[in-house]
TORKOL-4160 file (C-alpha; in steps of 0.2 Angstrom, whole numbers, padded with zeros to 4 digits, m for minus):
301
<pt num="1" X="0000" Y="0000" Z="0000"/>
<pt num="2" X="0006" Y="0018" Z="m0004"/>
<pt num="3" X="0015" Y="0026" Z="0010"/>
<pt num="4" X="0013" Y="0044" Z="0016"/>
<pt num="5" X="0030" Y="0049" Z="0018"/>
<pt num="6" X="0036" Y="0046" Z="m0002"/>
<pt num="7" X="0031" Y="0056" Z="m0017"/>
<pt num="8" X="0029" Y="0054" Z="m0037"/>
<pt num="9" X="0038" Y="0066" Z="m0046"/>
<pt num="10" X="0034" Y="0073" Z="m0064"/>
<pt num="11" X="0051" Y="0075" Z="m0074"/>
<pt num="12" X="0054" Y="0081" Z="m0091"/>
<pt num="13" X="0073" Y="0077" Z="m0092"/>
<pt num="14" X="0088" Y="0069" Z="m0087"/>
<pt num="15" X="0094" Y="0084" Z="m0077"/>
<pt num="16" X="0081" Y="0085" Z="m0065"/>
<pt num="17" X="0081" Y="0066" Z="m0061"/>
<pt num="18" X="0102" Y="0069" Z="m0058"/>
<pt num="19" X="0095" Y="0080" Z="m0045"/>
<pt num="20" X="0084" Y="0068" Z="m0036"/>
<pt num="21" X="0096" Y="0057" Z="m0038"/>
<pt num="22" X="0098" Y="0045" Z="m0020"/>
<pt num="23" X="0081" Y="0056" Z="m0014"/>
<pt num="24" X="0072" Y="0038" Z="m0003"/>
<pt num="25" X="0057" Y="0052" Z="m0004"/>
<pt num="26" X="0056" Y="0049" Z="m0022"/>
<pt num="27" X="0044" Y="0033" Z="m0025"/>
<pt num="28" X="0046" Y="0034" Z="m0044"/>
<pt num="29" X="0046" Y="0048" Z="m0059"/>
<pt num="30" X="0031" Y="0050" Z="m0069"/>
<pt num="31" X="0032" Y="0054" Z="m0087"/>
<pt num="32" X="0018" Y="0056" Z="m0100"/>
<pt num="33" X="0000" Y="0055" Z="m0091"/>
<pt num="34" X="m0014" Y="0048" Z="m0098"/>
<pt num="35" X="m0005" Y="0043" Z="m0114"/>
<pt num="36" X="m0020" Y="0031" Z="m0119"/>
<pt num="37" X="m0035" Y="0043" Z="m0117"/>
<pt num="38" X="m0037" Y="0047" Z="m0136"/>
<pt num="39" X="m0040" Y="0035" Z="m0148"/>
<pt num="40" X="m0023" Y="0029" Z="m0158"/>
<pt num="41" X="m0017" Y="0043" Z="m0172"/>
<pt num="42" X="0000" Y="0044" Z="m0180"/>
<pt num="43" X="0007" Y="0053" Z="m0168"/>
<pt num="44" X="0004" Y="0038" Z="m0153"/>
<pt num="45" X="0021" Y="0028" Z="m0159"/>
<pt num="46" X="0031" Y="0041" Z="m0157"/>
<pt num="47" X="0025" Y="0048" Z="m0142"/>
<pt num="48" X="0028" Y="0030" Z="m0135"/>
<pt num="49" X="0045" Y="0033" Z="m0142"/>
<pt num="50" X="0049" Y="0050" Z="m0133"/>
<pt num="51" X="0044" Y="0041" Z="m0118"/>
<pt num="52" X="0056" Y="0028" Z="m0118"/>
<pt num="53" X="0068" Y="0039" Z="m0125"/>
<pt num="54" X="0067" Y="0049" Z="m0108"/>
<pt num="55" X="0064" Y="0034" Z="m0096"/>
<pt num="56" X="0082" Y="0028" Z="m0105"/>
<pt num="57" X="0088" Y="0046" Z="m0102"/>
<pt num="58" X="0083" Y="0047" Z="m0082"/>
<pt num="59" X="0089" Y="0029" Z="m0078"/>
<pt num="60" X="0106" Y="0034" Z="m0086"/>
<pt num="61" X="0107" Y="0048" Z="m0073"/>
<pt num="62" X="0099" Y="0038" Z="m0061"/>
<pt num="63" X="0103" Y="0019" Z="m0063"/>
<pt num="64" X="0091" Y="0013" Z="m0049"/>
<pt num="65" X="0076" Y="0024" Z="m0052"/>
<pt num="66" X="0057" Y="0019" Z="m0057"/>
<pt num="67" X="0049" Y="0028" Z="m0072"/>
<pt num="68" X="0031" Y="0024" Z="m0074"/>
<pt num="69" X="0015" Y="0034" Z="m0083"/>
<pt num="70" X="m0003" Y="0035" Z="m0076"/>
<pt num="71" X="m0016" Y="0030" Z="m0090"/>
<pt num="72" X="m0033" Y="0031" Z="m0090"/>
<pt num="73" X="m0044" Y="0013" Z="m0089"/>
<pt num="74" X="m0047" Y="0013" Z="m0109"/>
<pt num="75" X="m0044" Y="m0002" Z="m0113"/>
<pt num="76" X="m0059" Y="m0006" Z="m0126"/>
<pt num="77" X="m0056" Y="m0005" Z="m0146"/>
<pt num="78" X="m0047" Y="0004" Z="m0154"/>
<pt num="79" X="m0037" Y="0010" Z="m0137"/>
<pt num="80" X="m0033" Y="m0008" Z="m0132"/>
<pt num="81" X="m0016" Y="m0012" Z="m0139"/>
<pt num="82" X="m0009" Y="0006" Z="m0134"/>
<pt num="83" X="m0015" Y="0004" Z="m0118"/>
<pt num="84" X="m0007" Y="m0013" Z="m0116"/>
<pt num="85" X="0010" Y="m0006" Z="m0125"/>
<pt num="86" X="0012" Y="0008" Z="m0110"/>
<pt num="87" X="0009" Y="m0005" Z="m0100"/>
<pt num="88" X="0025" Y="m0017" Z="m0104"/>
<pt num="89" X="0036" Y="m0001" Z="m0107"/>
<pt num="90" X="0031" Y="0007" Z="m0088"/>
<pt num="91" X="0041" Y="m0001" Z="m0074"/>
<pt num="92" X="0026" Y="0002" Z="m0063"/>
<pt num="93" X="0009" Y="m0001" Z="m0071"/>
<pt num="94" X="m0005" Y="0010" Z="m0065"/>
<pt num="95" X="m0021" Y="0017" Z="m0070"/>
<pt num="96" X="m0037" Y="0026" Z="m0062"/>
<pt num="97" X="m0054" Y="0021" Z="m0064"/>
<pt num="98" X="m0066" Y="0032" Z="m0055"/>
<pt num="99" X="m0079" Y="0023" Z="m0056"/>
<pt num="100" X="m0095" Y="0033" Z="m0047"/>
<pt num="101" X="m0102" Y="0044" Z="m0061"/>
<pt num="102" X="m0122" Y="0047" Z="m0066"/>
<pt num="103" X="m0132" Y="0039" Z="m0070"/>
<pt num="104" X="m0132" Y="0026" Z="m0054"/>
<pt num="105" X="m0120" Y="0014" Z="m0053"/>
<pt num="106" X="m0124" Y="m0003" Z="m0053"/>
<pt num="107" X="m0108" Y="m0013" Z="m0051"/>
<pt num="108" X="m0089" Y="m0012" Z="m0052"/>
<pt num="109" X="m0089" Y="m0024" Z="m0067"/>
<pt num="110" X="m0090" Y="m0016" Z="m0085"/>
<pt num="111" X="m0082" Y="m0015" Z="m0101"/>
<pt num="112" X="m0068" Y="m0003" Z="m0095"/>
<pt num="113" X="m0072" Y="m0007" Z="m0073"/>
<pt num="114" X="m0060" Y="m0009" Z="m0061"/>
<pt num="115" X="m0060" Y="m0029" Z="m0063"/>
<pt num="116" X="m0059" Y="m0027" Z="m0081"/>
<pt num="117" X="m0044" Y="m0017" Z="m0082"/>
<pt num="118" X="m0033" Y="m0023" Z="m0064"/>
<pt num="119" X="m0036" Y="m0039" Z="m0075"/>
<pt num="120" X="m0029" Y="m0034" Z="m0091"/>
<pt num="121" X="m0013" Y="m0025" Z="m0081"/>
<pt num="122" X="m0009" Y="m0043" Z="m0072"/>
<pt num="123" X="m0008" Y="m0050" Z="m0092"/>
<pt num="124" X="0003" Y="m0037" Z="m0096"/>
<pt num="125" X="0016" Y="m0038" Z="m0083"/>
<pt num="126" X="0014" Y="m0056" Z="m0080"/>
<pt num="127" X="0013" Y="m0049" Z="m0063"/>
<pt num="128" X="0031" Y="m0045" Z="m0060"/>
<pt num="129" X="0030" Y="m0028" Z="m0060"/>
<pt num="130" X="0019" Y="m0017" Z="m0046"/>
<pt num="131" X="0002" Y="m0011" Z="m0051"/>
<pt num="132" X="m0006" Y="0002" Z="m0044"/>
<pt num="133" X="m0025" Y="0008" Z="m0044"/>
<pt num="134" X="m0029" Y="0025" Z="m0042"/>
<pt num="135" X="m0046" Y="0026" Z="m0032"/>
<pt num="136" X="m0061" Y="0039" Z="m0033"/>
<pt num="137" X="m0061" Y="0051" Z="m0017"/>
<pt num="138" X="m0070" Y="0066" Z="m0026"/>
<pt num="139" X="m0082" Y="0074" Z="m0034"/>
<pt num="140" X="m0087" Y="0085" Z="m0050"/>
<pt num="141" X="m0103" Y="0093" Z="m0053"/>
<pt num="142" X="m0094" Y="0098" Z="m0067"/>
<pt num="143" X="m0093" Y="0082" Z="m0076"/>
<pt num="144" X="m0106" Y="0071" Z="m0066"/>
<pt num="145" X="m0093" Y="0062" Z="m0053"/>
<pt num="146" X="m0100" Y="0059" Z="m0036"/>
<pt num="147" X="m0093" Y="0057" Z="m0020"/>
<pt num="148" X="m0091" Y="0040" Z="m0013"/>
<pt num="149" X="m0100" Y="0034" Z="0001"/>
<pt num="150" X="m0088" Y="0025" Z="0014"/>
<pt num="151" X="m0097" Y="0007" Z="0009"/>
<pt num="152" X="m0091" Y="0012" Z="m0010"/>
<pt num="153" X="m0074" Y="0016" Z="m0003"/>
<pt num="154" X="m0073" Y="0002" Z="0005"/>
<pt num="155" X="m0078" Y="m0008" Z="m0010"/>
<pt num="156" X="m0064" Y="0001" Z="m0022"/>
<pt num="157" X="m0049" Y="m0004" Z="m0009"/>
<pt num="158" X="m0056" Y="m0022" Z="m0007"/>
<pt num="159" X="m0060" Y="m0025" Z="m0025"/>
<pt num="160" X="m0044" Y="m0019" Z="m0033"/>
<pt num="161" X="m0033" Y="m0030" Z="m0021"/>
<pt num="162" X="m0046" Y="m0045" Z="m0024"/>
<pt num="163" X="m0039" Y="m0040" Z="m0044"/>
<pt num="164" X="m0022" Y="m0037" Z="m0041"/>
<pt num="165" X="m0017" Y="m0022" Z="m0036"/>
<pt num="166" X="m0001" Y="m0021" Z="m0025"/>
<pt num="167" X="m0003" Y="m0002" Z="m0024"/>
<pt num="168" X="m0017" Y="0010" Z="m0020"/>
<pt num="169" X="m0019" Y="0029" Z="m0023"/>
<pt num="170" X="m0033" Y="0040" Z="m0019"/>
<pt num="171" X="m0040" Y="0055" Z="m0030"/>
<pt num="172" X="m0037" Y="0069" Z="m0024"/>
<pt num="173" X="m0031" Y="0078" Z="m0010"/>
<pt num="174" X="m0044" Y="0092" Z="m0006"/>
<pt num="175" X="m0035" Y="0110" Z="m0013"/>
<pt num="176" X="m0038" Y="0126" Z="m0022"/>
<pt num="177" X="m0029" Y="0115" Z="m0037"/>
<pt num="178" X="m0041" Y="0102" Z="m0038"/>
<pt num="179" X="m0055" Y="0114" Z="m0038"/>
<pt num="180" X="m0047" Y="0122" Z="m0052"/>
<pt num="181" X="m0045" Y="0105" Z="m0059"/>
<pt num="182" X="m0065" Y="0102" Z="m0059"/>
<pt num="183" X="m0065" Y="0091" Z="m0044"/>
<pt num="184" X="m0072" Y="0092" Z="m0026"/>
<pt num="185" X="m0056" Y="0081" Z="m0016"/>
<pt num="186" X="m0054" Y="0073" Z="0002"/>
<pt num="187" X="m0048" Y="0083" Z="0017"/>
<pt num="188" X="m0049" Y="0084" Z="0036"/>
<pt num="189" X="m0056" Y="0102" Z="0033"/>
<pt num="190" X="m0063" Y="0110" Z="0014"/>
<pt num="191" X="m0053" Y="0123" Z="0006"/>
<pt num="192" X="m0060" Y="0136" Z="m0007"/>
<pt num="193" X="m0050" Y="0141" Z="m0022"/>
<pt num="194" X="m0054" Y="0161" Z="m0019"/>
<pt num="195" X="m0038" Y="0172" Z="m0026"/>
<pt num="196" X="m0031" Y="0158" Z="m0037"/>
<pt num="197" X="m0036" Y="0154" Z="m0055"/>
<pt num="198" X="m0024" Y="0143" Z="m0065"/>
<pt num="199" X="m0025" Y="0143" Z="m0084"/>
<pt num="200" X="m0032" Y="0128" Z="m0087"/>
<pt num="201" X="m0047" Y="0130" Z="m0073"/>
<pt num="202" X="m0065" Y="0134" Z="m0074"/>
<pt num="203" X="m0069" Y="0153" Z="m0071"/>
<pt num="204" X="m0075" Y="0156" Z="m0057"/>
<pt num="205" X="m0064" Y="0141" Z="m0049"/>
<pt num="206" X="m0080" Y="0127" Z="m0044"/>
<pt num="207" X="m0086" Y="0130" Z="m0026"/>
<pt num="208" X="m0091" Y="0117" Z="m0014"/>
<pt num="209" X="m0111" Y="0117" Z="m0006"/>
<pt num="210" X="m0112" Y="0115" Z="0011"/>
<pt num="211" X="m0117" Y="0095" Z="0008"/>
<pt num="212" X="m0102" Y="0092" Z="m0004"/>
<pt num="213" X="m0089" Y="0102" Z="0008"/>
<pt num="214" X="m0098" Y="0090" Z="0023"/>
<pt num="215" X="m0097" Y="0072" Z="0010"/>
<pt num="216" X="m0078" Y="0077" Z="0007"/>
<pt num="217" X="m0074" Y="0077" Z="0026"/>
<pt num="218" X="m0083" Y="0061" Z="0030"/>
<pt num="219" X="m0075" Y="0051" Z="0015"/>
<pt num="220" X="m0058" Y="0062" Z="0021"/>
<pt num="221" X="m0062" Y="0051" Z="0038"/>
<pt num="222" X="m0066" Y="0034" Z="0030"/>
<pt num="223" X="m0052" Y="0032" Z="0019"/>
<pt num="224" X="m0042" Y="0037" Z="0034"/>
<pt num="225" X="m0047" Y="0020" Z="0043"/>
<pt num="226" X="m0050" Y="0009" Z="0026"/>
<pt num="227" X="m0030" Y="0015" Z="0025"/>
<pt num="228" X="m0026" Y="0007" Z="0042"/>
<pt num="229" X="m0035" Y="m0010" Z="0036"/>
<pt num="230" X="m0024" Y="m0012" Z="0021"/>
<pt num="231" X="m0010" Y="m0006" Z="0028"/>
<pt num="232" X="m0010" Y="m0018" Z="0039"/>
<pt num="233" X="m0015" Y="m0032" Z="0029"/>
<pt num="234" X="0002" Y="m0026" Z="0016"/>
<pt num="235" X="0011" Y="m0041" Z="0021"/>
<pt num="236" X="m0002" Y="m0055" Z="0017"/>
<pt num="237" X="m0009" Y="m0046" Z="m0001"/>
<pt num="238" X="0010" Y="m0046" Z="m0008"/>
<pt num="239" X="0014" Y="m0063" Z="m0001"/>
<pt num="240" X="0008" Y="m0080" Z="m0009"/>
<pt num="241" X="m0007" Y="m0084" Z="m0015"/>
<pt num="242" X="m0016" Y="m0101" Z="m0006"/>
<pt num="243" X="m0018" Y="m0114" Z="m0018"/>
<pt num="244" X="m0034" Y="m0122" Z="m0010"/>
<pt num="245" X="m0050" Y="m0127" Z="m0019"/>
<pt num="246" X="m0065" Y="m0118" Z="m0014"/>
<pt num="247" X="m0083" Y="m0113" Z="m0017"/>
<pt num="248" X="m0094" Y="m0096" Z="m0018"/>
<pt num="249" X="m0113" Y="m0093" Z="m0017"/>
<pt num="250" X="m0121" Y="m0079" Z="m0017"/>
<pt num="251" X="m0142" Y="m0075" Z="m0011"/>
<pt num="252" X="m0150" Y="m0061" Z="m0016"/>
<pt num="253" X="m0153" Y="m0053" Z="m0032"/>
<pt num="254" X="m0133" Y="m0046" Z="m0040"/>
<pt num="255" X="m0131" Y="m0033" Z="m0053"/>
<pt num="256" X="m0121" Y="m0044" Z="m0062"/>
<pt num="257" X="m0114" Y="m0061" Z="m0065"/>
<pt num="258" X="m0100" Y="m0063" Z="m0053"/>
<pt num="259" X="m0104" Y="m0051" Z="m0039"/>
<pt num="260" X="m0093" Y="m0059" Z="m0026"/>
<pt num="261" X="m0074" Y="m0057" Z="m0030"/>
<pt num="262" X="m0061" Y="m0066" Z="m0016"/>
<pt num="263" X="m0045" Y="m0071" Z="m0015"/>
<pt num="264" X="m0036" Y="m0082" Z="m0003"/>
<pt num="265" X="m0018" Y="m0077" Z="0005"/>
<pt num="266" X="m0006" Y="m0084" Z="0016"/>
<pt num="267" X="0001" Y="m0073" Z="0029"/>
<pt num="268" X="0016" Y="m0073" Z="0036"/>
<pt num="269" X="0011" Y="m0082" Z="0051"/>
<pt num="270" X="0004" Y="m0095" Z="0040"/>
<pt num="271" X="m0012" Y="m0092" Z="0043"/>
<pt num="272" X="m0025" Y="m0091" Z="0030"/>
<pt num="273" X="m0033" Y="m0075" Z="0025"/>
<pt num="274" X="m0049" Y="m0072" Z="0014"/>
<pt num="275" X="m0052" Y="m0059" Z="0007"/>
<pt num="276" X="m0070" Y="m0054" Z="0000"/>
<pt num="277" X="m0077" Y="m0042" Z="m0008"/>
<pt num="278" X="m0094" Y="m0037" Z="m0017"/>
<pt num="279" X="m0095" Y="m0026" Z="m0034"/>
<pt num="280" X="m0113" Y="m0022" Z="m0034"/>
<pt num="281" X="m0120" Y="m0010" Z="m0025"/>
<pt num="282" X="m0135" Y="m0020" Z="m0019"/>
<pt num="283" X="m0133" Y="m0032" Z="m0002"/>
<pt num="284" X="m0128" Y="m0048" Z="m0005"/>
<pt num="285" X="m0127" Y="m0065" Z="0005"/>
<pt num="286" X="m0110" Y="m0074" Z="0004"/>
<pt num="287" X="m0106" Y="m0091" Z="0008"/>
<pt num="288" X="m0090" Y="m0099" Z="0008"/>
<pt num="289" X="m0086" Y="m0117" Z="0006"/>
<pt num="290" X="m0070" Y="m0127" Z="0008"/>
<pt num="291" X="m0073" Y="m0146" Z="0003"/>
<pt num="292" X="m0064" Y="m0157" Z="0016"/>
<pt num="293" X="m0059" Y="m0143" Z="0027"/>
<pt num="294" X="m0060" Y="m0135" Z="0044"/>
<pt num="295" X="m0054" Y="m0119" Z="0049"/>
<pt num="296" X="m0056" Y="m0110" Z="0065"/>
<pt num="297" X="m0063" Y="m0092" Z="0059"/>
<pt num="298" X="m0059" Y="m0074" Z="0065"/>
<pt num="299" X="m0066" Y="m0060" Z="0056"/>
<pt num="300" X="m0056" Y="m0044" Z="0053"/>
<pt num="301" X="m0064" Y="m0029" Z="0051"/>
């Protein structure tokens, strides 16, 4: 899980990597951002090019440095094999999917949904490279984004390590940037954008109502405590995976076909953990068995 004491850094050159050079603050340099958003043109090769061009450039200066892109989940036609490509050229594979937007959301699952894409990622890297997800924790009136519930957060965290994910990143960090950026972030206290307008922003900067600033404090709080639990479970997620046979089924009536996503890891004490989690947002019953076997069950959480 992403730590709070590290930091990404955008570069554009070798120089500046020379600079940070050693720096333990430094998780990894980011180049390019988003390069899969638009559909493929002439122009996609070579901006593929530039960036392992300046990824070669960086690790020359700085031998033991990560240099990783962010892209967007589009992974349908005719996206699919561009997105796939950044994916083998990043040493860290990772992508948002932000997936609470109207109209309501009825499940996790869909042609470019969180399981869709942490799936494709694992292809690509033949899981041997990290993979991080980058999670909802905002809203945009703006563009029809709205704030997770602490349930729906919850369901993001759990879901993406159920699908892979060996890192987890949440979007955004409540400022006067983001509201500039069209988005309503997380934070112990709202902040209004008065007296700053970037170039790029909306004019006026977008302002929070008094049920979106108190919605941004509550989520603030519960991906504080949904950040203990993974923390704490770090250890077992990036260990081995239990190979043990067992079955799932599901009462009530899903949103889709597979509702219930679980994976089953060995911790480091050796005991097994389980861990479950549902994609739809409708209440679900859950039963898990494991032919031939008896366990003596705690629950976490």
């Amino acid at each position: 899980m992403a730590g709070t004491s590290s930091r990404i850094t955008c570069v554009a050159n070798a120089a500046l990597a020379a600079r940070f050079k050693g720096d333990t603050t430094v998780l990894a340099f980011e180049v390019d951002h988003e390069p899969s958003m638009q559909p493929p043109d002439e122009g996609a090769g070579e901006r593929l090019r530039r960036f392992l061009e300046t990824k070669a450039a960086i690790q020359a200066a700085d031998p033991h440095r990560l240099v990783m892109t962010v892209n967007s989940p589009s992974i349908s036609p005719p996206r699919t094999d561009l997105w796939r490509a950044w994916s083998r050229a990043s040493d860290i594979h990772a992508h948002w999917k932000y997936p609470f937007m109207h109209p309501p959301v009825l499940s996790l699952s869909s042609e470019r949904g969180l399981p869709e894409t942490l799936n494709l990622a694992l292809t690509e890297t033949h899981e041997a490279k990290p993979v991080w997800y980058y999670a909802q924790a905002f809203a945009s009136p703006m563009e029809r984004w709205f704030m997770p519930s602490a349930s729906e957060a919850r369901g993001m965290l759990y879901a993406a390590i159920v699908h892979g994910a060996t890192g987890v990143f949440w979007f955004a960090y409540e400022s006067p940037v983001t509201r500039n950026g069209r988005v309503i972030g997380i934070a112990p206290d709202t902040q209004e954008a008065a007296g700053i307008q970037l170039p790029y922003g909306p004019d006026p900067p977008l302002a929070a109502s008094e049920s979106e600033a108190a919605a941004c404090r509550r989520l603030w709080q519960s991906v504080r405590l949904v950040n203990r639990e993974g923390a704490a479970l770090a250890a077992a997620v990036v260990g081995p995976t239990a190979d043990i046979f067992y079955r799932v089924f599901v009462a009530g009536t899903p949103a889709s076909a597979t509702p219930i996503r679980s994976l089953l890891k060995v911790m480091p004490n050796g005991d097994l953990l389980l861990i479950a989690a549902n994609i739809d947002t409708v209440s679900l019953q859950a039963s898990f068995f494991f032919p031939g076997r008896r366990f003596q069950i705690s629950r976490l959480y």
